[in-house]
N, C-alpha and C positions, 0 to 999 in steps of 0.2 A: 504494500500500500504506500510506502513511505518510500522514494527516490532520492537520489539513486541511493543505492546499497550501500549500506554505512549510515544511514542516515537516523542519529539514536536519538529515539524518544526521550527526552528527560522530564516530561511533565506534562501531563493530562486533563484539563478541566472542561464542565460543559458553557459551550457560548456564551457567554453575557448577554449578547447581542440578537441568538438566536438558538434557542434550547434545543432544537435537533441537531447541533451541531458540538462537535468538542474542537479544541485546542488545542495545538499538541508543539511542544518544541523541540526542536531538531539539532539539538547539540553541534554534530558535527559538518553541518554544512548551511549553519547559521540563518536558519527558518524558522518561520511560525506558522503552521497553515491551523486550517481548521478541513476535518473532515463531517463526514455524515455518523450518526451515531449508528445507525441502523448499519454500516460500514458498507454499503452501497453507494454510488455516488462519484464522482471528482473530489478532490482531493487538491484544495485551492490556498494560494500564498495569503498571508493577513496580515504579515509584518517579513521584510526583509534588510539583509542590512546591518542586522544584529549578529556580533560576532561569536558568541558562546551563549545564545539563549540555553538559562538552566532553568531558572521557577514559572510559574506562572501563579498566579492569582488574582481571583477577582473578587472584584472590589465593589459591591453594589453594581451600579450600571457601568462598571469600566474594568477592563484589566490590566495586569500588574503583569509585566516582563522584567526579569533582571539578566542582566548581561552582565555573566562571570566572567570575561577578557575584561570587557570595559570598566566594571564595579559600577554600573549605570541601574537604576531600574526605570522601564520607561512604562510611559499610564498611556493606555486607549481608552476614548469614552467617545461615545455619539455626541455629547455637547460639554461644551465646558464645565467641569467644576471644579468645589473649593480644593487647590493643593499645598495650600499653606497649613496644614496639618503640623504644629509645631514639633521639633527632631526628627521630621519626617526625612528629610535633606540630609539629616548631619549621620542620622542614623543609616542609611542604608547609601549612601553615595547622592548622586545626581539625582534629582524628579524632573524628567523631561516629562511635556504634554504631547503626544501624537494625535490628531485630530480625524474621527472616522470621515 
Protein backbone atom coordinates (compact mmCIF):
# COMPACT_ATOMS: atom_id res chain seq x y z
CA UNK A 1 0.00 0.00 0.00
CA UNK A 2 2.76 2.34 1.04
CA UNK A 3 5.54 3.23 -1.97
CA UNK A 4 7.81 2.63 -2.70
CA UNK A 5 9.20 -0.02 -0.49
CA UNK A 6 10.87 1.19 2.42
CA UNK A 7 8.59 3.39 3.09
CA UNK A 8 7.84 2.90 7.28
CA UNK A 9 4.96 3.74 8.87
CA UNK A 10 5.79 5.47 12.05
CA UNK A 11 2.25 6.63 13.13
CA UNK A 12 -1.23 6.11 12.52
CA UNK A 13 -4.25 8.27 13.27
CA UNK A 14 -7.88 8.66 11.99
CA UNK A 15 -8.41 12.10 9.71
CA UNK A 16 -9.28 15.03 11.49
CA UNK A 17 -10.57 16.37 8.50
CA UNK A 18 -12.32 13.40 7.33
CA UNK A 19 -13.06 10.20 9.40
CA UNK A 20 -12.86 7.41 6.75
CA UNK A 21 -9.69 8.22 6.23
CA UNK A 22 -6.27 7.65 8.44
CA UNK A 23 -2.98 9.30 8.48
CA UNK A 24 -0.17 7.74 8.28
CA UNK A 25 3.68 8.98 8.38
CA UNK A 26 6.28 7.73 6.21
CA UNK A 27 9.50 7.89 8.16
CA UNK A 28 11.74 7.19 5.59
CA UNK A 29 10.89 8.86 2.47
CA UNK A 30 9.57 11.94 4.29
CA UNK A 31 5.54 11.68 3.67
CA UNK A 32 2.40 12.06 5.08
CA UNK A 33 -0.48 10.71 3.13
CA UNK A 34 -3.78 9.72 4.23
CA UNK A 35 -5.32 6.57 3.06
CA UNK A 36 -8.89 4.90 3.14
CA UNK A 37 -9.71 3.08 6.39
CA UNK A 38 -11.74 0.56 4.62
CA UNK A 39 -7.94 0.07 2.94
CA UNK A 40 -9.49 0.35 -0.56
CA UNK A 41 -8.83 3.34 -2.31
CA UNK A 42 -5.70 5.74 -3.46
CA UNK A 43 -3.53 6.39 -1.24
CA UNK A 44 -2.85 10.23 -1.50
CA UNK A 45 0.04 12.87 -0.25
CA UNK A 46 -1.31 15.57 2.80
CA UNK A 47 1.95 16.89 3.65
CA UNK A 48 5.23 16.69 1.90
CA UNK A 49 8.50 18.15 2.48
CA UNK A 50 8.91 16.89 5.82
CA UNK A 51 12.20 15.20 6.50
CA UNK A 52 11.74 12.42 9.31
CA UNK A 53 7.99 12.65 9.86
CA UNK A 54 7.68 10.40 13.29
CA UNK A 55 4.35 11.50 15.47
CA UNK A 56 1.30 12.51 14.47
CA UNK A 57 -1.52 13.92 16.58
CA UNK A 58 -4.58 15.45 16.44
CA UNK A 59 -5.52 18.06 17.94
CA UNK A 60 -9.36 18.89 17.88
CA UNK A 61 -9.81 20.17 14.23
CA UNK A 62 -6.09 20.04 13.34
CA UNK A 63 -3.18 17.83 13.22
CA UNK A 64 0.20 17.63 14.88
CA UNK A 65 3.30 16.44 12.67
CA UNK A 66 6.75 16.44 14.25
CA UNK A 67 9.61 16.26 12.36
CA UNK A 68 12.42 14.22 14.15
CA UNK A 69 15.45 15.60 11.49
CA UNK A 70 14.16 19.03 11.88
CA UNK A 71 12.98 19.15 15.83
CA UNK A 72 9.96 21.07 14.18
CA UNK A 73 6.28 20.15 14.84
CA UNK A 74 4.08 21.46 12.23
CA UNK A 75 -0.09 22.15 12.85
CA UNK A 76 -2.60 21.50 9.82
CA UNK A 77 -6.09 22.83 10.43
CA UNK A 78 -8.81 23.81 7.92
CA UNK A 79 -8.86 27.45 9.48
CA UNK A 80 -6.85 29.39 11.67
CA UNK A 81 -6.51 28.93 15.25
CA UNK A 82 -5.38 29.97 18.72
CA UNK A 83 -1.30 28.63 18.66
CA UNK A 84 -0.09 30.71 21.22
CA UNK A 85 -0.67 27.86 23.72
CA UNK A 86 1.93 29.01 26.35
CA UNK A 87 5.41 26.53 26.39
CA UNK A 88 3.91 25.23 23.43
CA UNK A 89 7.04 26.61 21.33
CA UNK A 90 9.69 26.26 23.97
CA UNK A 91 8.58 22.81 24.78
CA UNK A 92 8.44 20.89 21.69
CA UNK A 93 10.61 23.16 19.19
CA UNK A 94 9.02 25.27 16.35
CA UNK A 95 5.00 25.64 15.93
CA UNK A 96 4.66 26.34 12.22
CA UNK A 97 0.95 26.84 10.89
CA UNK A 98 0.23 24.94 7.47
CA UNK A 99 -2.88 26.04 6.05
CA UNK A 100 -5.51 23.29 4.45
Amino acid sequence: MFEPIGATPTSIVVNPFDADQLVVALWHVGRVVTAPISGEGEVVDLLTGIERPQHLLVDGAALLVSDHAAGTIWRRARRRLNTERPGAARAHGRLREIRA
